[in-house]
N, CA, C and O of each residue as an XYZ file, in Angstrom:
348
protein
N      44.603     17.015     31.840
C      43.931     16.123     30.912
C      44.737     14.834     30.808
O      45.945     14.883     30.577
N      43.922     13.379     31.020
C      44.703     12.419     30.783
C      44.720     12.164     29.016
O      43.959     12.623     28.165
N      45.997     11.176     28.863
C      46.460     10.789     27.273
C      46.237      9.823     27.568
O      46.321      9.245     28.652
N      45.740      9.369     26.068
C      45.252      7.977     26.050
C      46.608      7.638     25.212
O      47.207      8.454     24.510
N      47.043      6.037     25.457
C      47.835      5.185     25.013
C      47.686      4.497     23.738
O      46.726      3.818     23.375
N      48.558      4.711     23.225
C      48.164      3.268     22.383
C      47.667      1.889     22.639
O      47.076      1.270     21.754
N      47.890      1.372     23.851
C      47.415      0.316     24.715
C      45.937      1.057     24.879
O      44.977      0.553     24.296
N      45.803      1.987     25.497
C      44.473      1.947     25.679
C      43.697      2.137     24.391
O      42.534      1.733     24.352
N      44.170      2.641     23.473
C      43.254      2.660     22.187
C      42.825      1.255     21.276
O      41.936      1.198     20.427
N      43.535      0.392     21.621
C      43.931     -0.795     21.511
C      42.708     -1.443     21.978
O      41.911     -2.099     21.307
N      42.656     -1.024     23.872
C      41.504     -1.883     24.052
C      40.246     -1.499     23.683
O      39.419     -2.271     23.200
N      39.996      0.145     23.979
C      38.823      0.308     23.510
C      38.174     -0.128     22.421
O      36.997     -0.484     22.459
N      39.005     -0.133     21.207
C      38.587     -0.752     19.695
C      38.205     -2.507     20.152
O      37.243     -3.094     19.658
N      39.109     -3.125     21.119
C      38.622     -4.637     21.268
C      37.250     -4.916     21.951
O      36.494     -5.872     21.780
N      37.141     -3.985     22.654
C      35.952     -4.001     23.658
C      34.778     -3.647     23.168
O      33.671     -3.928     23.627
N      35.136     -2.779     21.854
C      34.004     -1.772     21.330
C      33.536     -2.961     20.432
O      32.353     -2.969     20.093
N      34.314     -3.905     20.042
C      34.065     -5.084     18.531
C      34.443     -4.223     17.283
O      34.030     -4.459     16.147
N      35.105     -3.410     17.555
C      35.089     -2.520     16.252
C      36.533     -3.057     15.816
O      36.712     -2.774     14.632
N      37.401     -3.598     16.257
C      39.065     -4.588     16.651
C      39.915     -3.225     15.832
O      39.630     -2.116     15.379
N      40.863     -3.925     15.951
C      42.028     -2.857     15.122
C      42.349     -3.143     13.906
O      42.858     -2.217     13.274
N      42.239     -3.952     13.473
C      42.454     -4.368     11.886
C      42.532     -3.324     11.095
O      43.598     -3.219     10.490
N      41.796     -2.577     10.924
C      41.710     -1.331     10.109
C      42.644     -0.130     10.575
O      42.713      0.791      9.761
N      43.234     -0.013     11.524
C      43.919      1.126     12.220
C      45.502      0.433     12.074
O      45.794     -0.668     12.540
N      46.390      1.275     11.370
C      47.548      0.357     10.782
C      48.406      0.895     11.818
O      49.055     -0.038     12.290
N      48.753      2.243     12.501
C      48.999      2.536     13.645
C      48.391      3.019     14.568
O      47.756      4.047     14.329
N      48.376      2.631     15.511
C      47.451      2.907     16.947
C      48.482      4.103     17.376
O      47.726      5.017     17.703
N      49.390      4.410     17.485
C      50.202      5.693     18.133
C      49.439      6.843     17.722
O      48.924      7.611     18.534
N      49.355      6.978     16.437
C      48.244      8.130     15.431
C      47.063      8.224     15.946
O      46.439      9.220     16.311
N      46.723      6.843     15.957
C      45.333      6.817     16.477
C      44.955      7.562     18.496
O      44.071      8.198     19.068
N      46.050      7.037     18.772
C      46.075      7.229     20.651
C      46.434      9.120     20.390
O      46.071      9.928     21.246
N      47.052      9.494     19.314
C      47.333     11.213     19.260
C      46.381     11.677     19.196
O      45.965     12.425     20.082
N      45.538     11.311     17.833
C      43.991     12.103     17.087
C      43.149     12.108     18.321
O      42.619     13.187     18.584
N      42.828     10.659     19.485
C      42.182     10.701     20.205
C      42.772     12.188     21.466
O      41.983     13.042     21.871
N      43.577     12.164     21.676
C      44.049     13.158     22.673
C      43.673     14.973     22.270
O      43.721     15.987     22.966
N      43.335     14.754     20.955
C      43.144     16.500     20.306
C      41.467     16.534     20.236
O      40.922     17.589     19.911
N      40.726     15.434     20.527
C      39.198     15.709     20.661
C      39.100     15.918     21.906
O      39.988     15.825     22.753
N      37.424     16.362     22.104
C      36.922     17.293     23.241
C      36.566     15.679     23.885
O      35.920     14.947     23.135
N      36.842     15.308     24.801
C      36.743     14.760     25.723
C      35.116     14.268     26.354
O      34.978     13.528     27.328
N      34.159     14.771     25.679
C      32.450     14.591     26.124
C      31.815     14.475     24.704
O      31.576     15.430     23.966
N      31.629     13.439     24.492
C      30.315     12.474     23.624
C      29.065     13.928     23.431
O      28.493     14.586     24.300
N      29.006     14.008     21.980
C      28.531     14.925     21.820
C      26.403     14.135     21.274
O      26.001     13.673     20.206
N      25.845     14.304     22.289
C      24.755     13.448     21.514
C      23.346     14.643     20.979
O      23.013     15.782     21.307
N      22.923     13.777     20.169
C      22.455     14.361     18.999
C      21.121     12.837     18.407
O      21.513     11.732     18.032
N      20.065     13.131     18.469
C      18.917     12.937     17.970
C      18.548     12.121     16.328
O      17.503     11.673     15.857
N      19.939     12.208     15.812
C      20.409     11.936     14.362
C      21.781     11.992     14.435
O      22.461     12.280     15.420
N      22.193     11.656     13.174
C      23.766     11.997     12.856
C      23.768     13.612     12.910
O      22.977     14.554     12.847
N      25.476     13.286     13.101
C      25.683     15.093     13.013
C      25.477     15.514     12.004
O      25.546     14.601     11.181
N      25.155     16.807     11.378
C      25.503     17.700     10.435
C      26.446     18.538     10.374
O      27.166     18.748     11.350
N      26.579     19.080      9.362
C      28.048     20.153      9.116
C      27.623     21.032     10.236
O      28.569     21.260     10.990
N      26.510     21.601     10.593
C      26.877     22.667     11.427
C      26.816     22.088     12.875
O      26.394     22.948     13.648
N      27.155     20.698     13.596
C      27.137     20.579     14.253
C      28.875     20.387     14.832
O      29.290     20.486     15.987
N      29.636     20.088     13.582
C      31.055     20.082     13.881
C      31.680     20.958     13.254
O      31.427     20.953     12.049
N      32.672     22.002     13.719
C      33.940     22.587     13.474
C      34.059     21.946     12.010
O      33.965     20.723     11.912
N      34.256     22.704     10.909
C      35.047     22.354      9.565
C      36.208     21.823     10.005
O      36.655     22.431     10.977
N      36.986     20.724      9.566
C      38.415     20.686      9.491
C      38.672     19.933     11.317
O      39.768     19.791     11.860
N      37.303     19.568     11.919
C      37.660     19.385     13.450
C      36.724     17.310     13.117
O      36.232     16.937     12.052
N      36.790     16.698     14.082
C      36.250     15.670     15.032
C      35.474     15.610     16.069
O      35.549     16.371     17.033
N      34.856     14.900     15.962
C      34.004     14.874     17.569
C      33.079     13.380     17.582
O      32.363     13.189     16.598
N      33.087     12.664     18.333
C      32.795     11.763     18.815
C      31.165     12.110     19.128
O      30.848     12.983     19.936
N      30.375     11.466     18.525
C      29.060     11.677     18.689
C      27.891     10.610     18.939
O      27.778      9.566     18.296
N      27.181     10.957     19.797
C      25.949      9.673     20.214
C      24.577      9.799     19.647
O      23.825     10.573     20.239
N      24.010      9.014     18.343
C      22.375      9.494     17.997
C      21.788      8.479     19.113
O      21.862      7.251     19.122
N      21.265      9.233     19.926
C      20.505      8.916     20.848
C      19.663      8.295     20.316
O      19.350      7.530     21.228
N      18.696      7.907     19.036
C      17.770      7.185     18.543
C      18.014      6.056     19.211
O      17.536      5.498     20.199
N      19.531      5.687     17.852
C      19.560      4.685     17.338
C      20.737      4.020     18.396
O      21.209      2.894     18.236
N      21.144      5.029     19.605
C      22.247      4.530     20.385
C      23.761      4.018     20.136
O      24.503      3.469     20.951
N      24.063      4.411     18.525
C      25.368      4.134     18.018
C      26.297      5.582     18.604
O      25.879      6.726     18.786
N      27.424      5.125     18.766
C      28.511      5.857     18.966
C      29.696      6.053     18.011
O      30.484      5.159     17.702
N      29.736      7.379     17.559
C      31.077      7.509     16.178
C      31.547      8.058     16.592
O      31.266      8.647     17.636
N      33.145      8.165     15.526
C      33.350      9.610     15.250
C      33.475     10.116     13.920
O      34.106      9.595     13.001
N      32.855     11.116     13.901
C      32.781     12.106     12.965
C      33.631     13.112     12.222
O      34.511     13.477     13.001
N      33.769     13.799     10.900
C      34.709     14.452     10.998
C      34.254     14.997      9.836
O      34.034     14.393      8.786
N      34.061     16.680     10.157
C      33.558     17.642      8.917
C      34.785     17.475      8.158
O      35.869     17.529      8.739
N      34.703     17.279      6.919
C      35.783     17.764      5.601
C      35.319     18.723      5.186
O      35.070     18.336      4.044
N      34.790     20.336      5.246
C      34.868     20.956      4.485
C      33.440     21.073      4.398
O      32.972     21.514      3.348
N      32.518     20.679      5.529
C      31.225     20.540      5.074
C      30.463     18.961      5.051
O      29.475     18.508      5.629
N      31.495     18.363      4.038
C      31.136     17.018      4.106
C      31.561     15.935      5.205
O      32.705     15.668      5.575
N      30.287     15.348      5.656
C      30.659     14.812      7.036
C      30.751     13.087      6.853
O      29.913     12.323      6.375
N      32.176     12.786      7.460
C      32.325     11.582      7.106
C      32.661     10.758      8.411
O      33.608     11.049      9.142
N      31.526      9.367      8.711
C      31.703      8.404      9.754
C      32.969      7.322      9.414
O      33.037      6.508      8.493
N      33.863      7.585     10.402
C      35.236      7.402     10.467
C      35.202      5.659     10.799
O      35.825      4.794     10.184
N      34.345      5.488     11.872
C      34.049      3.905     12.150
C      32.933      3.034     11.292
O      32.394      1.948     11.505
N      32.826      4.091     10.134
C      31.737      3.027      9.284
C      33.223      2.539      8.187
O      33.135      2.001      7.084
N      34.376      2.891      8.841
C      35.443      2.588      7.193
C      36.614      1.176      8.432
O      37.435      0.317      8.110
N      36.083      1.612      9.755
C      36.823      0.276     10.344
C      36.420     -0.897      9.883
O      35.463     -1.227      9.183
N      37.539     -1.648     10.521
C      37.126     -3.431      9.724
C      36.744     -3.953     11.163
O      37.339     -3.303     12.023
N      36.156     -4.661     11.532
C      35.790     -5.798     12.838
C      37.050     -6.999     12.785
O      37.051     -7.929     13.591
């Protein structure tokens, strides 16, 4: 399995327009990315709790609407991680 960098997490956020502003360390950020499943999980809508692991992440595509997140069950409650980035 390749690791992503902090450099590379870096660019993806520049490329994505989503920038880094909001991500105060990218090292954390280049780790969290290395412990998800590696394949874009797509889905028709947002996820629901039973579509992610309690306590897990996953990177997900609503095919509708063609946005790309990631996601992350708390306990049930599912919270979009890139709706709290800054541009």
């Amino acid at each position: 399995m390749t690791s992503i960098t902090a450099s590379a997490a870096r660019q993806v956020l520049a490329e994505s327009g989503v920038g880094t502003a909001g991500f105060a360390n990218l090292e954390d950020l280049a780790a969290l990315a290395n412990l998800l499943p590696r394949t874009v999980l797509p889905l028709a809508r947002n996820p629901l709790a039973s579509d992610i692991d309690a306590g897990t992440a996953r990177v997900t595509k609503n095919t509708v609407t063609g946005r790309i997140s990631l996601w992350v069950n708390d306990g049930g409650t599912m919270i979009d991680l890139l709706a709290f980035a800054t541009a």
